[in-house]
TORKOL-4160 file (C-alpha; in steps of 0.2 Angstrom, whole numbers, padded with zeros to 4 digits, m for minus):
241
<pt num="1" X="0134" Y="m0073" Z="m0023"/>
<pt num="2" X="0132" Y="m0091" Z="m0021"/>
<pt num="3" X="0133" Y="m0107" Z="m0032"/>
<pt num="4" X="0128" Y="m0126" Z="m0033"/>
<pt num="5" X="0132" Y="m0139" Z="m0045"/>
<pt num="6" X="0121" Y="m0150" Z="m0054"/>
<pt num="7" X="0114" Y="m0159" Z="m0038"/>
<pt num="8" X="0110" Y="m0143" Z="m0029"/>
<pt num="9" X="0128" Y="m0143" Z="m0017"/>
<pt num="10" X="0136" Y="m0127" Z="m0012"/>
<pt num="11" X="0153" Y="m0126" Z="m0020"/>
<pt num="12" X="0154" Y="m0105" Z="m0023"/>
<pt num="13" X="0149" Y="m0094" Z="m0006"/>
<pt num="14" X="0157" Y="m0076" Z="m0007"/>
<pt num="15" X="0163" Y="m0063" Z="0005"/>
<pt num="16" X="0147" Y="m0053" Z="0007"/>
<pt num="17" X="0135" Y="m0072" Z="0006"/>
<pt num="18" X="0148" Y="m0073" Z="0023"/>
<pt num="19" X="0145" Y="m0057" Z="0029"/>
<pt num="20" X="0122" Y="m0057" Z="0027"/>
<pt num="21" X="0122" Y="m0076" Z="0035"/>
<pt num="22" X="0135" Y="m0079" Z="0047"/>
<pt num="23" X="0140" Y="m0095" Z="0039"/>
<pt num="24" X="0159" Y="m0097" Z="0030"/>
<pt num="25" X="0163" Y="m0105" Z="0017"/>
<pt num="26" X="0171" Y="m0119" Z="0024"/>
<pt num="27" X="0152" Y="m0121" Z="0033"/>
<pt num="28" X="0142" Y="m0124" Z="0018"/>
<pt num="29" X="0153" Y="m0130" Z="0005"/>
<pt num="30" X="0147" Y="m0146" Z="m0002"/>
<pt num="31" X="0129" Y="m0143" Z="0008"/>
<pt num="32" X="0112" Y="m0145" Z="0000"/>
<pt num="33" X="0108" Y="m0126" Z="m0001"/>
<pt num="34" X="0090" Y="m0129" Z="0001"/>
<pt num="35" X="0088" Y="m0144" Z="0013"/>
<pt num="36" X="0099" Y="m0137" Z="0025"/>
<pt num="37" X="0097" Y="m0115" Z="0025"/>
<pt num="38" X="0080" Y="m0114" Z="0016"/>
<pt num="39" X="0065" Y="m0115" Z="0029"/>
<pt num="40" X="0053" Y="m0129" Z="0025"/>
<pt num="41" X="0038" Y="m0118" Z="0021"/>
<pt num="42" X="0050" Y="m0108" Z="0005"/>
<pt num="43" X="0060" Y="m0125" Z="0002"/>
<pt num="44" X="0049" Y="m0129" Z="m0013"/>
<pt num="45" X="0047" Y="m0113" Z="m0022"/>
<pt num="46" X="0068" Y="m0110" Z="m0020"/>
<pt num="47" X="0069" Y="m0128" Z="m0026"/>
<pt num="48" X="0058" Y="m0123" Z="m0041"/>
<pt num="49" X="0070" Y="m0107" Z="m0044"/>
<pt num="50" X="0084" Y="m0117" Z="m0043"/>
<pt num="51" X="0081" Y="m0132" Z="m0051"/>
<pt num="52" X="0074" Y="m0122" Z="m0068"/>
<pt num="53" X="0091" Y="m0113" Z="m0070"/>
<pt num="54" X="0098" Y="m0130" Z="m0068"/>
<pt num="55" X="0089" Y="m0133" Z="m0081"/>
<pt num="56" X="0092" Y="m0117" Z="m0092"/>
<pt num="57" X="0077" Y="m0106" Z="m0087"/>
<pt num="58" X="0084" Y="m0093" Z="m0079"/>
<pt num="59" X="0075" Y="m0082" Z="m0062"/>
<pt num="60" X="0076" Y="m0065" Z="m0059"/>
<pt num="61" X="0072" Y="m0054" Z="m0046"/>
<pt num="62" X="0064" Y="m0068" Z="m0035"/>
<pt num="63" X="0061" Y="m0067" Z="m0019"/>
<pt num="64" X="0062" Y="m0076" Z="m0001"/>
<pt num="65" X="0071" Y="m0078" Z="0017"/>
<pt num="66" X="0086" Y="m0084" Z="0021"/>
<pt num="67" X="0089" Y="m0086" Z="0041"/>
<pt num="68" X="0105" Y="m0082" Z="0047"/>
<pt num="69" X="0117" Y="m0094" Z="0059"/>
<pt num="70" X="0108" Y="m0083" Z="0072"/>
<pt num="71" X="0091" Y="m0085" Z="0066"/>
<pt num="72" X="0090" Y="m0068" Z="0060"/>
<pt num="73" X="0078" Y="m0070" Z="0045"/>
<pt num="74" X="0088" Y="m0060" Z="0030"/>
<pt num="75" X="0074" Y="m0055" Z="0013"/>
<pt num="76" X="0084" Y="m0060" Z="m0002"/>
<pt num="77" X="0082" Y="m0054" Z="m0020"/>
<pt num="78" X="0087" Y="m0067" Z="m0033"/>
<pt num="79" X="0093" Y="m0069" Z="m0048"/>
<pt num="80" X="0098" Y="m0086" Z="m0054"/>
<pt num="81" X="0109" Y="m0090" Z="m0069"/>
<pt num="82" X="0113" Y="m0105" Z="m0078"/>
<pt num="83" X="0130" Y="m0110" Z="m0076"/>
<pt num="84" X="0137" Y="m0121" Z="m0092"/>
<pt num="85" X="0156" Y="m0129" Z="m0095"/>
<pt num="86" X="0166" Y="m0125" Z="m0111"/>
<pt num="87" X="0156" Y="m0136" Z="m0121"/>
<pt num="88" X="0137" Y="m0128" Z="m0114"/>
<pt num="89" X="0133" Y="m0142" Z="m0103"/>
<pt num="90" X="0124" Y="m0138" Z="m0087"/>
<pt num="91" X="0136" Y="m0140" Z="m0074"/>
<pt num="92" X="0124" Y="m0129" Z="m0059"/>
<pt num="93" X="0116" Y="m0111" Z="m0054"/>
<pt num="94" X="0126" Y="m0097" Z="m0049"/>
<pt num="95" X="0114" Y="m0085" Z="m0038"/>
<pt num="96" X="0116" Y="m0066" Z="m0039"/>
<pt num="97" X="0107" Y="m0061" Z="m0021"/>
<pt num="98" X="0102" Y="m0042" Z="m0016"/>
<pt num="99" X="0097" Y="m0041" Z="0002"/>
<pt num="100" X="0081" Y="m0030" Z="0001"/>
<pt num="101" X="0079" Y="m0033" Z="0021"/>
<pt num="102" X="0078" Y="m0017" Z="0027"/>
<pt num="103" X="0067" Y="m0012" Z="0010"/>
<pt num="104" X="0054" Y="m0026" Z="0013"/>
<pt num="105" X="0055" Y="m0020" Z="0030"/>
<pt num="106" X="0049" Y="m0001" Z="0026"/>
<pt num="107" X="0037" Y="m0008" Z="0014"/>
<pt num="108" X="0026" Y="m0018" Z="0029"/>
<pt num="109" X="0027" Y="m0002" Z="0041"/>
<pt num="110" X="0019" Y="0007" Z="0026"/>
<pt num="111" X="0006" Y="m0006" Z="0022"/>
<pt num="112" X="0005" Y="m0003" Z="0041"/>
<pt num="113" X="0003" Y="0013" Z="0043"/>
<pt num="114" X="m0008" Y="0014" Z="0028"/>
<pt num="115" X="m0020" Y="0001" Z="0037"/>
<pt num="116" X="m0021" Y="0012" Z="0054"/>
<pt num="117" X="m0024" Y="0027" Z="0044"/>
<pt num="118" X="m0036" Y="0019" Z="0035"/>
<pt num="119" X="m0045" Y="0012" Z="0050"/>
<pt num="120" X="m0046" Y="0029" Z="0058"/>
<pt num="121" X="m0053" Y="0035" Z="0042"/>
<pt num="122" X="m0066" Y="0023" Z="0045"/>
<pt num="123" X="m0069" Y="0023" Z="0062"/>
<pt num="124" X="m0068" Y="0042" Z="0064"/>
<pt num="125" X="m0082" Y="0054" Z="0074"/>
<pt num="126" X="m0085" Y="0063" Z="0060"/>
<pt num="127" X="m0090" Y="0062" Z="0041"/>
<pt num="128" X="m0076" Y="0058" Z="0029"/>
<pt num="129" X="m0075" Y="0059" Z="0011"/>
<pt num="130" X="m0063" Y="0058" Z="m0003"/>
<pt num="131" X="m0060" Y="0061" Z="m0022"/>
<pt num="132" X="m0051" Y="0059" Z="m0037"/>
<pt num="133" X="m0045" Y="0072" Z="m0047"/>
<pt num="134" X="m0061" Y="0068" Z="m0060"/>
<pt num="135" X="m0071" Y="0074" Z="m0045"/>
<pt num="136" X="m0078" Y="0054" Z="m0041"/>
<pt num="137" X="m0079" Y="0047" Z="m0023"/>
<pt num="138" X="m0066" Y="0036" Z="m0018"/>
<pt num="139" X="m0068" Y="0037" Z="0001"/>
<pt num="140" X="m0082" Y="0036" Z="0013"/>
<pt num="141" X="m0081" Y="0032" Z="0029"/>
<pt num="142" X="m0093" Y="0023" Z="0041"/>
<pt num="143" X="m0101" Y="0040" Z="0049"/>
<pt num="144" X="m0102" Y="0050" Z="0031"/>
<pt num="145" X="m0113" Y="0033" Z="0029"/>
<pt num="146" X="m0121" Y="0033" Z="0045"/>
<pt num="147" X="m0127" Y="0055" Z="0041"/>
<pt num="148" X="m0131" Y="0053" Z="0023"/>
<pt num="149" X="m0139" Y="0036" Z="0022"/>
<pt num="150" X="m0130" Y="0032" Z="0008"/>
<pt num="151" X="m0118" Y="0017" Z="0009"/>
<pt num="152" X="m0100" Y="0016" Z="0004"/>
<pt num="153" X="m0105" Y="0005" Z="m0010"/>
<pt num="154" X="m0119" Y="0017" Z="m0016"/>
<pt num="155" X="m0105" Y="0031" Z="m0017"/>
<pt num="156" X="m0089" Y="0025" Z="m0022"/>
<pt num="157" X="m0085" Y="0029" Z="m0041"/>
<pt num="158" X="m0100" Y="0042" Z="m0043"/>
<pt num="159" X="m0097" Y="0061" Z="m0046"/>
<pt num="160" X="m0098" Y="0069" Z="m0026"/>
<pt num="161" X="m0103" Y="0085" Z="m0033"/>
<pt num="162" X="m0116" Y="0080" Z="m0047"/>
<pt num="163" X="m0124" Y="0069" Z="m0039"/>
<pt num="164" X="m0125" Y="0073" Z="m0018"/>
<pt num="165" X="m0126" Y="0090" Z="m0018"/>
<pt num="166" X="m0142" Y="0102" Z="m0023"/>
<pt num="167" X="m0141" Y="0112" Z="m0040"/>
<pt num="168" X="m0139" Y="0129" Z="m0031"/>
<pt num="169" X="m0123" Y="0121" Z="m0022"/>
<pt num="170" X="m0114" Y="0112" Z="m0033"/>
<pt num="171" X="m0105" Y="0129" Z="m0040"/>
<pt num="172" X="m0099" Y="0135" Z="m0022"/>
<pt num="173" X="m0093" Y="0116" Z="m0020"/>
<pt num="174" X="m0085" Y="0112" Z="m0034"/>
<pt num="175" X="m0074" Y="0128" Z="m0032"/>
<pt num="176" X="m0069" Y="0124" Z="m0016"/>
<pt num="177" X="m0065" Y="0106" Z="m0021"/>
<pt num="178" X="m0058" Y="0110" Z="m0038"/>
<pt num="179" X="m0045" Y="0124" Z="m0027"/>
<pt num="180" X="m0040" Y="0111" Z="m0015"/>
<pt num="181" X="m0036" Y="0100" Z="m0032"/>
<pt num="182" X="m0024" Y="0113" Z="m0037"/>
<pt num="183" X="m0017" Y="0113" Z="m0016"/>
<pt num="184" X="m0028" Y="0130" Z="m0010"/>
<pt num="185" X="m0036" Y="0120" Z="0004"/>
<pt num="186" X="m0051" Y="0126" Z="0011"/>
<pt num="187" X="m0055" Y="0127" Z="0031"/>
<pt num="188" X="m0074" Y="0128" Z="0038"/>
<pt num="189" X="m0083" Y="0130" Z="0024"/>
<pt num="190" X="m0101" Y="0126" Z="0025"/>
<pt num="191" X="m0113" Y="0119" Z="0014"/>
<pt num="192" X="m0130" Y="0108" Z="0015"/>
<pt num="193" X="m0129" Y="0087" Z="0012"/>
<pt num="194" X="m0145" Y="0082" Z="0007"/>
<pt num="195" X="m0148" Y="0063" Z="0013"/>
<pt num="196" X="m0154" Y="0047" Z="0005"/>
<pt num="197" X="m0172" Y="0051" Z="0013"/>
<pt num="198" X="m0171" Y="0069" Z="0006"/>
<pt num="199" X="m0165" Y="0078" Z="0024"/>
<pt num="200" X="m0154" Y="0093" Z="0026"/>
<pt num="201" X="m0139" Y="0090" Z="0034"/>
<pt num="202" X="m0131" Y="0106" Z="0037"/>
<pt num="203" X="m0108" Y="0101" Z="0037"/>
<pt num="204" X="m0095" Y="0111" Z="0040"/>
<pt num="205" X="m0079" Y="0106" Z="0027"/>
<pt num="206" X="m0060" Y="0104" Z="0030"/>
<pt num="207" X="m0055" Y="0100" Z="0011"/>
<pt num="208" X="m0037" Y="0092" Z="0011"/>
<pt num="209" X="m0027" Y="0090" Z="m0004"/>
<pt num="210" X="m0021" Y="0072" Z="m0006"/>
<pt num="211" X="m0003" Y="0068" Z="m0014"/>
<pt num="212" X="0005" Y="0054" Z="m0019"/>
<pt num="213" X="0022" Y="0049" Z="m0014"/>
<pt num="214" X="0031" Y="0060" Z="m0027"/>
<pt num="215" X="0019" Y="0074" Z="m0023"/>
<pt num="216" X="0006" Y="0075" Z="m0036"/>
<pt num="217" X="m0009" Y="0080" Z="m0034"/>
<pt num="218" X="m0020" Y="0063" Z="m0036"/>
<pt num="219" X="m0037" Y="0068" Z="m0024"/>
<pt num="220" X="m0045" Y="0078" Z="m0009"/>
<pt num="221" X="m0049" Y="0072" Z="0008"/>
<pt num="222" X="m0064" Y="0080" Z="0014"/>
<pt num="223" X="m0065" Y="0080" Z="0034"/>
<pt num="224" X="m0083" Y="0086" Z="0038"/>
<pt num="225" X="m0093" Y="0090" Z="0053"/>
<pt num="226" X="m0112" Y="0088" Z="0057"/>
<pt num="227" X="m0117" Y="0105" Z="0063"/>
<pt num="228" X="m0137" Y="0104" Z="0059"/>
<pt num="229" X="m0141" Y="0107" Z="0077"/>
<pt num="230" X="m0130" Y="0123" Z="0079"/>
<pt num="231" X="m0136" Y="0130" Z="0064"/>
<pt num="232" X="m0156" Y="0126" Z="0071"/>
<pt num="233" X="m0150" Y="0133" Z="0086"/>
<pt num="234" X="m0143" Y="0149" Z="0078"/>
<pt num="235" X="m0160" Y="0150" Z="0068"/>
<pt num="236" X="m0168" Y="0149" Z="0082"/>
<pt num="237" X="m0160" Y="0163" Z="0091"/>
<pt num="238" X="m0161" Y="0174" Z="0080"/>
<pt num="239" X="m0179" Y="0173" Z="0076"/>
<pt num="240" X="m0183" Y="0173" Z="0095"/>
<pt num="241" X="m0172" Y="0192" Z="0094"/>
């Protein structure tokens, strides 16, 4: 918790503003709080916070760094109150501050990790699909693209089963997607693709069920493999027996 009066100078620092900065109270009393522990690139955004309780439009839950005495940078969440004498007259701000470091912190691993996973995805030797629970594309990676002919664009938002796969089909596929939507997942199960230029693309289907953080069902991820050739190959063999 920290205040300033009417001209933006630190006169309230508690124990734990101490404790998260490094900085006492006899440090940054009668300081300008944003000139002098506010980097330049947040100074005019805190400024704005402050200076609106100051003038009786309170902040809450706003964010930005704070850098410690050791240059540690510290995420703080805000809330800024007016602060009035006896007779209501603005006399500062008092800031009630959370600090959210190691929350903000977790959050960019998973925007991270989210990015990485979604670059492999992406990048992957091998066709990958996804859908919502309504059964509608909502992932397509560069090689489902590259065997299908059709383009991310082309698939996203349509009906996988409906549309892209053959009437005689689209029973046996939906079953397997609609069990994986209710977390049977299916392993090597194989069906044709037919491409954008009418080929037959023979895949062999890993369907994933997809969850969301607090475990309900929201999708399946479809990992697929190209196996047209073996299945020539087979065809082959047998008729040559």
């Amino acid at each position: 918790i920290f205040g300033i009066d009417a001209y933006g100078l630190v006169n309230e620092w508690n124990n734990m503003a101490v404790e998260i900065t490094g900085f006492t109270r006899d440090e940054v009393m009668g300081q300008d709080l944003v000139q002098v522990y506010i980097t330049e690139e947040f100074r005019a955004s805190v400024k704005e916070v402050l200076d609106n309780a100051l003038r009786g439009k309170e902040e809450a839950n706003f964010e930005f760094p704070l850098f410690t005495k050791d240059q540690n940078r510290v995420e703080v969440l805000l809330n800024a109150t007016t602060r009035r004498d006896v007779v209501g007259k603005v006399v500062g701000m008092i800031g009630v501050g959370q600090d959210i470091t190691e929350r903000k912190q977790a959050e960019l691993e998973k925007t991270r990790v989210g990015k990485e996973l979604q670059n492999f995805i992406d990048t992957a030797n091998a066709p990958i699909f996804g859908i919502d629970k309504h059964g509608l594309v909502n992932e397509w990676n560069n090689k489902a693209a590259e065997i299908t002919g059709f383009t991310r664009t082309e698939v996203m938002g349509q009906n996988l089963v409906e549309v892209y796969i053959t009437e005689e089909y689209r029973v046996s596929v939906k079953e397997v997607l609609d069990n994986a939507l209710q977390g049977r997942e299916a392993a090597n199960f194989e069906f044709p693709l037919f491409t954008k230029d009418q080929r037959r693309v023979e895949v062999l289907l890993n369907a994933t069920t997809r969850k969301d953080v607090s475990g309900n069902v929201v999708g399946v991820l479809g990992v697929g493999q190209d196996i047209t050739e073996r299945k020539s190959a087979e065809a082959e063999q047998a008729r040559v027996a």
